[in-house]
N, C-alpha and C positions, 0 to 999 in steps of 0.2 A: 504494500500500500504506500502510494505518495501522503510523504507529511501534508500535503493542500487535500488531501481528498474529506477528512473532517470538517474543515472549513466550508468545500465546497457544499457538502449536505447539508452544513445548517446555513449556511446565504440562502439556496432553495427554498428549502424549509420556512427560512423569515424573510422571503419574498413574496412566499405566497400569499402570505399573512399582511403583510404591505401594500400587497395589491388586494387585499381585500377593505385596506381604507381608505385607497387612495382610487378605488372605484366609486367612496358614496362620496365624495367631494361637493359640495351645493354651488351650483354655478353659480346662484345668486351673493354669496357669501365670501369670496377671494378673496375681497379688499378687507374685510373684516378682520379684529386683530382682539386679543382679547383684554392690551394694555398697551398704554402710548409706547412702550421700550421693548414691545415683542413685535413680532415679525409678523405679517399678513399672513393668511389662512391659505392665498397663494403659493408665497413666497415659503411656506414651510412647505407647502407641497413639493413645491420645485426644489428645496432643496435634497426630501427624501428623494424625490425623482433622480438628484442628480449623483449624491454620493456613489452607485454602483460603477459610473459613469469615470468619478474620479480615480479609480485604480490601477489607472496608469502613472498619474503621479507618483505612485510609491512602486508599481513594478519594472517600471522604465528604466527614469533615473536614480543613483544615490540619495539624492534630495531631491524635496522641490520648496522653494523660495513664494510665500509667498505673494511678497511686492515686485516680483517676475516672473510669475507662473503663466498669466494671462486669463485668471480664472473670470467668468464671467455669471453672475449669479442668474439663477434660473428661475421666472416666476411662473408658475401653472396660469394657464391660461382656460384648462377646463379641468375636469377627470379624465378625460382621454388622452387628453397632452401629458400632463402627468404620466399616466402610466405608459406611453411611448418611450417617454425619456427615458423613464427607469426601467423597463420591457430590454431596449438596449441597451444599458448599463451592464444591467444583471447578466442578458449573452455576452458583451463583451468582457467584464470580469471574468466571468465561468470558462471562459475559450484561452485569454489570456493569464488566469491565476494556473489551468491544466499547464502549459508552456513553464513555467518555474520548476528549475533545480531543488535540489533541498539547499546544497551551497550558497544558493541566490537567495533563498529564503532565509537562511539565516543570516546571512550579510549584512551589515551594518547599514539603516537608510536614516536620512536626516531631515527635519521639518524645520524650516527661517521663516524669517520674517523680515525684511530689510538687511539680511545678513546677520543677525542674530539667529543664535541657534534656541530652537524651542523644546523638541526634543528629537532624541537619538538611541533610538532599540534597533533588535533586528528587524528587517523587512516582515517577517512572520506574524510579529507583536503589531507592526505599523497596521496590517491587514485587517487583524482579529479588534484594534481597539478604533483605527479613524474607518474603517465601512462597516464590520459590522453592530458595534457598540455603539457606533456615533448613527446609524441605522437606526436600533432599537430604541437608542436616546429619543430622537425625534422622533421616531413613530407611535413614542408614550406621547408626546407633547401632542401629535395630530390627534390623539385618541380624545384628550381632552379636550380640544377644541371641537373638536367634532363635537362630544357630547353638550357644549355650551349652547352648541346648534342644535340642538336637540333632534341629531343624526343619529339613528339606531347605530350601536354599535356591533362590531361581529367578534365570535369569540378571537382570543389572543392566544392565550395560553390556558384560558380556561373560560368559562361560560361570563359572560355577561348580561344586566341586565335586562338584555334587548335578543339574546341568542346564546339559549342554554349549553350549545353545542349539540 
């Protein structure tokens, strides 16, 4: 077994799950925010959309820099747009995390910020905590907002209010 093939079953696994919130999305409700210093109900979207997307940053290069990475933030424009972006993220991680060595995987990758360093694990660690941790992060945050919206929600990891499982 390749050290990535664990990983790979659970990105699946909490993809589906992903897409199973970033399907009830309310058109009506994008711009919608739930406090002046959070982020739109779009913009959260799009950013769950975009992190699968981002894993080339960390399997490419040694670093990546944020104030020259050229990131461009992504705002959901529906539920369909949404899960496009992240539809392709998810194939392209899965196609490109298969392509990694073990050696490459544990190799040392760096995250900056104007050339400060932010931090510096191995490539492995960068994987498991900025896609799928920082994944799960947000995708608590969307569940919340959802629910303000008074969005059925669907089970996560176990039964919800709105679907027992």
């Amino acid at each position: 077994m390749n050290m990535i093939d664990p990983v790979l079953a659970e990105l699946a696994h909490e993809a589906a799950t992903t897409r199973r919130l970033l399907e009830r999305l309310p058109q009506d409700c994008l711009t919608w925010k739930p406090h002046e210093k959070s982020m739109t109900l779009g913009r959260l979207a799009g950013h769950i959309a975009e992190i699968p997307g981002r894993i080339s940053g960390i399997l490419e290069p040694d670093e990546f820099d944020f104030a020259t990475g050229g990131m461009t933030p992504h705002t959901a424009s529906s539920a369909a747009d949404a899960l496009a972006v992240f539809n392709q993220g998810v194939t392209q991680a899965t196609e490109r995390m298969k392509q990694q060595t073990t050696d490459r995987l544990l190799a040392t990758w760096r995250l900056k910020k104007g050339g400060k360093l932010l931090l510096e694990i191995p490539r492995f660690g960068a994987i498991r905590s900025l896609l799928l941790n920082h994944l799960i992060h947000h995708r608590g945050q969307l569940s919340v907002y959802l629910r303000l919206q008074n969005v059925p929600l669907p089970s996560i990891y176990g039964p919800t209010a709105d679907e027992p499982m």
